[in-house]
C-alpha positions in Angstrom: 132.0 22.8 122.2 132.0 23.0 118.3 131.1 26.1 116.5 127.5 24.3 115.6 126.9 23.8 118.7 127.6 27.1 120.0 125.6 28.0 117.1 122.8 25.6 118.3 122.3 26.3 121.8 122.1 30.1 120.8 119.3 29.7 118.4 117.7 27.3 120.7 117.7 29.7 123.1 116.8 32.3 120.9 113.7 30.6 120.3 113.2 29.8 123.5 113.3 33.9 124.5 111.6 35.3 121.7 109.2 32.4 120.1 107.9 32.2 123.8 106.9 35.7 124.3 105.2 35.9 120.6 103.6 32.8 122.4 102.4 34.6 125.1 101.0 37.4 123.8 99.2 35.4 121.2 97.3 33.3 124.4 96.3 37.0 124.8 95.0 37.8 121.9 93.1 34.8 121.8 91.6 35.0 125.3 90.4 38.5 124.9 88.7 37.8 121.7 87.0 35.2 123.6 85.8 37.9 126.1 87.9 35.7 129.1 87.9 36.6 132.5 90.8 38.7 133.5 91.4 36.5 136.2 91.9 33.7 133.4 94.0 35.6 131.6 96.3 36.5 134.6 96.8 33.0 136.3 96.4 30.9 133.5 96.3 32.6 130.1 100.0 34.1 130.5 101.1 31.4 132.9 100.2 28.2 130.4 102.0 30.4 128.1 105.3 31.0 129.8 105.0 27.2 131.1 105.4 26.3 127.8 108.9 25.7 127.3 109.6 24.8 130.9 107.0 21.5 130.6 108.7 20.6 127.2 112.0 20.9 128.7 111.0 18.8 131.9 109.1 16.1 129.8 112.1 15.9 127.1 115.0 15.4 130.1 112.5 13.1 131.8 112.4 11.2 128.4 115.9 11.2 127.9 116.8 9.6 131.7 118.3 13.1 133.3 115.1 14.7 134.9 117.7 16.3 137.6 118.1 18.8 134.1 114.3 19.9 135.1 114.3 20.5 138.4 117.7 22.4 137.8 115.2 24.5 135.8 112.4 24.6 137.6 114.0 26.0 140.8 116.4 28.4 138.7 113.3 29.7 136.9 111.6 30.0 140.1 114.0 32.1 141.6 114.3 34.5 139.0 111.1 35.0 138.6 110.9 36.4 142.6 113.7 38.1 142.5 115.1 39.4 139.4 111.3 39.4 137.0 109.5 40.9 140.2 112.2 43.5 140.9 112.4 44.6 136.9 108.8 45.0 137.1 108.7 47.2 140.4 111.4 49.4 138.0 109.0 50.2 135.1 106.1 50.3 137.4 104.9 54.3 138.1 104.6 53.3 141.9 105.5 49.5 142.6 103.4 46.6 142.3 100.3 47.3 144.5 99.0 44.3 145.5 95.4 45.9 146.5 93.4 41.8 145.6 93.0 39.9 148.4 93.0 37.0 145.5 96.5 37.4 144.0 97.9 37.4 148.0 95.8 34.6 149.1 97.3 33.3 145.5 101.1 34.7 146.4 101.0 32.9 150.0 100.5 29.6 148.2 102.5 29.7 145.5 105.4 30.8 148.1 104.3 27.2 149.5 104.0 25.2 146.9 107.8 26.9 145.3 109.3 25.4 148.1 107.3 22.2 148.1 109.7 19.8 145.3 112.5 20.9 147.7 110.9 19.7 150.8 109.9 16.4 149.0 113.2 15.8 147.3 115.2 16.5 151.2 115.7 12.5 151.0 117.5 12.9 148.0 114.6 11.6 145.9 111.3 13.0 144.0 109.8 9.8 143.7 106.6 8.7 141.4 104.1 9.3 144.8 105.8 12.9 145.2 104.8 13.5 141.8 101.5 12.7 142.2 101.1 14.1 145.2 102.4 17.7 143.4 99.6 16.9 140.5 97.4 16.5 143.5 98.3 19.8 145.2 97.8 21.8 141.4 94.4 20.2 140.8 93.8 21.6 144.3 95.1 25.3 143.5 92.8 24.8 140.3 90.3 24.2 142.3 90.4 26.7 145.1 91.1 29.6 142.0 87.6 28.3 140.6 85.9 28.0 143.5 84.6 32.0 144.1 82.5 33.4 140.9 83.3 36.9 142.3 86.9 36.0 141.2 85.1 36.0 137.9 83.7 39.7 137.5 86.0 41.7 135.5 86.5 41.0 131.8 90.5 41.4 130.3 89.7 44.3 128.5 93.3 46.6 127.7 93.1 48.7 125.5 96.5 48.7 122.5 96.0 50.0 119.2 96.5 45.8 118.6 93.7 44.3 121.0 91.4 47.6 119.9 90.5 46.0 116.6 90.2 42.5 117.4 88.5 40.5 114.8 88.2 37.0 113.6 90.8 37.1 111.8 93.2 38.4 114.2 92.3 35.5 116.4 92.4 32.5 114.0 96.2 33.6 113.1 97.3 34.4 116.8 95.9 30.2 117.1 98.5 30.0 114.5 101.1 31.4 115.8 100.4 29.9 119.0 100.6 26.0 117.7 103.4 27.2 115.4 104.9 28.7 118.1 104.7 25.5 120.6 106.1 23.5 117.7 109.3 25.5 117.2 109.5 25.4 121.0 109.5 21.6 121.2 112.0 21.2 117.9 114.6 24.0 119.9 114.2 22.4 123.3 115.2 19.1 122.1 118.3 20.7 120.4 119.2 22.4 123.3 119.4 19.9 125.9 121.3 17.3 123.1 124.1 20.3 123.4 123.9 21.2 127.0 124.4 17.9 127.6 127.8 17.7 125.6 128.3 21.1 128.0 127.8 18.8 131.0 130.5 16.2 130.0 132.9 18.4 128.5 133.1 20.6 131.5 132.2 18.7 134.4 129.2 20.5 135.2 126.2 19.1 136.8 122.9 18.6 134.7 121.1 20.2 137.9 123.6 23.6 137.8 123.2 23.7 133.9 119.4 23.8 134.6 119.4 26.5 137.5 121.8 28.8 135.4 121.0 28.4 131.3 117.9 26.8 131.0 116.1 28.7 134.0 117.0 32.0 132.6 115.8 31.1 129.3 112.7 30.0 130.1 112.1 32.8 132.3 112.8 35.6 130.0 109.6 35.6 128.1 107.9 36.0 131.1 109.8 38.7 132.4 109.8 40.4 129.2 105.9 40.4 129.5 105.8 41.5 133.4 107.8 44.5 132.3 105.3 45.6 129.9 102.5 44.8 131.7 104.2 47.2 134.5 104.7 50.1 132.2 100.8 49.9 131.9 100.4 49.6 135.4 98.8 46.4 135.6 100.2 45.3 138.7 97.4 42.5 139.1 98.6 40.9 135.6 101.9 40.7 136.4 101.9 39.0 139.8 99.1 36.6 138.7 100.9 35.9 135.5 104.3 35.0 137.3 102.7 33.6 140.3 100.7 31.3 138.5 103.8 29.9 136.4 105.8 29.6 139.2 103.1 27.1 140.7 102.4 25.4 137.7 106.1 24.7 137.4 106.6 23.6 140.7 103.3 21.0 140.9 102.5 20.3 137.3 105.4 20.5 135.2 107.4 18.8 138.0 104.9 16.2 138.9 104.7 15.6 135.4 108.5 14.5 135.3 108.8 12.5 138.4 106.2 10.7 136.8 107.8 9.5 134.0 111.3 9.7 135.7 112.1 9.9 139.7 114.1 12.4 140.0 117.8 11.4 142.0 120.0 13.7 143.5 123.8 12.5 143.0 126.6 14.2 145.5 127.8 16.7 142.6 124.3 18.0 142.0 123.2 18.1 146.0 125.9 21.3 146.7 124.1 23.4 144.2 120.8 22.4 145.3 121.3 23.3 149.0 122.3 26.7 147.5 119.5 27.2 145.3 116.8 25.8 148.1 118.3 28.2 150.5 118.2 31.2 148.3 115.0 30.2 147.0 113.5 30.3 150.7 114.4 33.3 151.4 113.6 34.8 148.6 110.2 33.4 148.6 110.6 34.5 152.9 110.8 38.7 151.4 108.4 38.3 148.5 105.5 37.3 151.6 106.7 39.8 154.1 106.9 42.6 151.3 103.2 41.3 150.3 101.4 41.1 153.6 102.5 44.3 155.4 102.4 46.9 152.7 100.1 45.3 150.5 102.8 47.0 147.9 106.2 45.4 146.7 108.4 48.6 146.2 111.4 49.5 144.2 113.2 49.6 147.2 112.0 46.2 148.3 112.5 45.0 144.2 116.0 45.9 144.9 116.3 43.9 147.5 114.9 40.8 146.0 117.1 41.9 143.2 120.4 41.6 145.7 119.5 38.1 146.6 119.8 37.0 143.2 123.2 38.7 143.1 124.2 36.9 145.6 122.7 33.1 144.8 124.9 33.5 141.7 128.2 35.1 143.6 127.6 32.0 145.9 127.3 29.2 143.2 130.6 30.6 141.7 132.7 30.7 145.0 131.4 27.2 145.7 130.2 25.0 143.1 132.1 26.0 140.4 
């Protein structure tokens, strides 16, 4: 890899990181100005937000004839956001992630489900053109059943930072900006980055799918987590598991469905090994994250940790036998 493109895919990334988060937090601004729901804001707000880059990087590989690149990111991002996003986030919380709305875990239990969905679908090897409309199917269904209740509707997103305190018109018409500028920078970096990771690929052997779990997911993800941490500092556990929960299902239904639509996705020998990691680790991962949810209605530091150590290990497990 040249010096350029070194050059490149750090930029790309940086924009990826830091472009997404301002992103994000614009979304924010915008819905509280609006007087949103809270419940908006936490599932789909911050989620469309941090899905951002994930569905212009699926639709982009799709485009390009190596979708395997999305999924790679998909279930990478996924991952991290269980284990090493959720576990931050129990770290700057004052006393864990209390999952006290019977909402967010009705809303944890299926996104658990619907995470390990693409990998149940793809188990012949392919994620066809049905599977991807069946996954559109199943997030017009978790649309659906989030709409369904009003009482889901009560609360209005109201924080309270010396920003969102003097909200204006204004202050709303250039967080839009920012927003569509924002989403444009996205798209221009993401199709820079995956014309060098590409080169990656085929200079060092390394499957499009493995390139996806490791680079891309983490990229993606780190807006996200960057938000989840400060949401946990304010203890707003309810934000932070709606925000990531509702990502990780639009990532896994839309964003993938999406793909597969455009391009069937095709598992190849040298990208199957590093999926039957990352489906295993990604189980029981998402295995913890229910058990931690439904018996103490609170995900500790304790427990963070140990969502923490499976991520440690997914990536001690891909070195010893992948690379």
């Amino acid at each position: 890899m040249t010096f350029t493109g070194i050059f490149v895919t750090l930029f790309s990334f940086a924009v990826l990181i830091f472009i997404g988060r301002w992103v994000i937090y614009s979304l924010v601004v915008i819905a509280r100005y609006f007087g949103f729901k809270e419940f908006v804001v936490a599932f789909f707000t911050v989620s469309i937000g941090a899905v951002i880059p994930e569905f212009f990087v699926g639709v982009t590989s799709a485009l390009q004839g190596v979708p395997e690149l999305s999924l790679g990111a998909v279930v990478g991002e996924n991952l991290f956001l269980i284990t090493v996003t959720i576990a931050l986030a129990t770290f700057f919380s004052a006393q864990g992630l209390v999952v006290d709305s019977k909402t967010v875990r009705i809303g944890i239990i299926f996104t658990v489900l619907v995470a390990i969905l693409p990998l149940l679908l793809i188990l012949n090897g392919e994620l066809s053109r049905m599977d991807g409309l069946f996954l559109l199917a199943t997030f017009a269904f978790f649309v659906f059943w989030l709409f369904s209740k009003k009482e889901r509707f009560a609360k209005v997103y109201e924080e309270e930072t010396p920003e969102l305190s003097r909200l204006t018109k204004k202050t709303a018409v250039k967080s839009m900006f920012i927003a569509v500028g924002g989403i444009l920078a996205i798209v221009i970096s993401v199709d820079l980055l995956l014309r060098e990771l590409l080169v990656v690929s085929h200079e060092m052997g390394i499957p499009l799918a493995v390139v996806g779990i490791f680079f891309v997911a983490i990229g993606t993800a780190l807006p996200e987590t960057y938000f989840a941490i400060d949401l946990a500092r304010k203890g707003n556990s309810w934000m932070v598991l709606g925000g990531i929960m509702g990502g990780i299902a639009m990532a896994s239904t839309l964003v993938l469905g999406v793909v597969a639509l455009i391009e069937p996705i095709i598992l190849t020998k040298e990208t199957l090994s590093s999926m039957v990691l990352a489906r295993m680790f990604l189980t029981i991962a998402a295995i913890m994250l229910l058990v931690f949810v439904t018996t103490g209605h609170t995900i500790t530091r304790k427990e963070g940790l140990a969502l923490l150590a499976v991520y440690i290990s997914f990536l001690l497990a891909e070195i010893l036998f992948v690379f």
